[in-house]
C-alpha positions, 0 to 999 in steps of 0.5 A: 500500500503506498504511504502519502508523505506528510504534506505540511511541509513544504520542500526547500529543493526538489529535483526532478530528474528523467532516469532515461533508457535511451542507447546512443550507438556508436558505429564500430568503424566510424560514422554519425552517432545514433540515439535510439529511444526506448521504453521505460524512461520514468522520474525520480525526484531529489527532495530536500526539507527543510530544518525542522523542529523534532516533534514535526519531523516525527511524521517525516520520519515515521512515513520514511521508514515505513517505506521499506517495501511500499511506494510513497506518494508526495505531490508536485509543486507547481509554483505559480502555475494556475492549472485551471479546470481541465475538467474530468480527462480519461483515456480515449482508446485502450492499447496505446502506446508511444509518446501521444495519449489519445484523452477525452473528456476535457472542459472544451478549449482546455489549453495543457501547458507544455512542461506540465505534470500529470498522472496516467492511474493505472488499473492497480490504482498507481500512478505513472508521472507524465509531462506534456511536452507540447501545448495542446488545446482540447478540442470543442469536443473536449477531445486532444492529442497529447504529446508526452514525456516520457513515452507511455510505460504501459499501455492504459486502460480505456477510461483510465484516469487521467490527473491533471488539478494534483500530481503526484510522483508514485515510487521507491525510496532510493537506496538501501538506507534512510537516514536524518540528522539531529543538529545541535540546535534540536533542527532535523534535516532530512533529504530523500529521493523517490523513484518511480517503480517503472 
C-alpha cells in the first residue's frame, strides 16, 4: 500500500530528474552517432526539507521508514502555475502506446501547458508521472492529442484516469538506507529521493 508523505511541509529543493533508457550507438568503424529511444524512461525526484523542529519531523520520519517495501506518494509543486479546470480527462482508446495519449473528456478549449505534470492511474490504482511536452488545446469536443514525456510505460486502460488539478510522483525510496540528522540546535534535516517503480 503506498504511504502519502506528510504534506505540511513544504520542500526547500526538489529535483526532478528523467532516469532515461535511451542507447546512443556508436558505429564500430566510424560514422554519425545514433540515439535510439526506448521504453521505460520514468522520474525520480531529489527532495530536500527543510530544518525542522523534532516533534514535526516525527511524521517525516515515521512515513520514511515505513517505506521499506511500499511506494510513497508526495505531490508536485507547481509554483505559480494556475492549472485551471481541465475538467474530468480519461483515456480515449485502450492499447496505446508511444509518446501521444489519445484523452477525452476535457472542459472544451482546455489549453495543457507544455512542461506540465500529470498522472496516467493505472488499473492497480498507481500512478505513472507524465509531462506534456507540447501545448495542446482540447478540442470543442473536449477531445486532444497529447504529446508526452516520457513515452507511455504501459499501455492504459480505456477510461483510465487521467490527473491533471494534483500530481503526484508514485515510487521507491532510493537506496538501501534512510537516514536524518539531529543538529545541535534540536533542527532535523532530512533529504530523500523517490523513484518511480517503472
Amino acid at each position: 500500500m503506498a504511504i502519502l508523505l506528510p504534506t505540511t511541509d513544504v520542500p526547500v529543493a526538489i529535483t526532478p530528474r528523467l532516469v532515461s533508457r535511451r542507447r546512443d550507438l556508436e558505429p564500430t568503424f566510424g560514422g554519425p552517432t545514433s540515439r535510439v529511444r526506448r521504453l521505460g524512461s520514468k522520474w525520480a525526484f531529489d527532495i530536500e526539507l527543510p530544518p525542522l523542529y523534532y516533534d514535526p519531523a516525527m511524521a517525516w520520519v515515521a512515513a520514511l521508514t515505513s517505506a521499506e517495501a511500499d511506494t510513497v506518494i508526495l505531490p508536485i509543486p507547481q509554483p505559480e502555475f494556475d492549472v485551471g479546470a481541465p475538467g474530468a480527462p480519461l483515456v480515449n482508446g485502450a492499447g496505446q502506446l508511444g509518446s501521444f495519449l489519445s484523452l477525452d473528456g476535457f472542459t472544451p478549449e482546455y489549453v495543457a501547458r507544455a512542461g506540465q505534470w500529470f498522472n496516467l492511474v493505472g488499473t492497480t490504482g498507481q500512478k505513472y508521472l507524465y509531462q506534456v511536452a507540447t501545448e495542446t488545446v482540447a478540442s470543442g469536443g473536449a477531445t486532444a492529442a497529447m504529446p508526452i514525456n516520457p513515452m507511455i510505460r504501459r499501455s492504459p486502460a480505456d477510461n483510465s484516469a487521467v490527473e491533471f488539478v494534483s500530481p503526484v510522483i508514485e515510487g521507491f525510496l532510493s537506496g538501501r538506507e534512510t537516514s536524518w540528522t539531529v543538529d545541535r540546535g534540536m533542527f532535523v534535516g532530512l533529504s530523500f529521493t523517490i523513484t518511480e517503480r517503472e
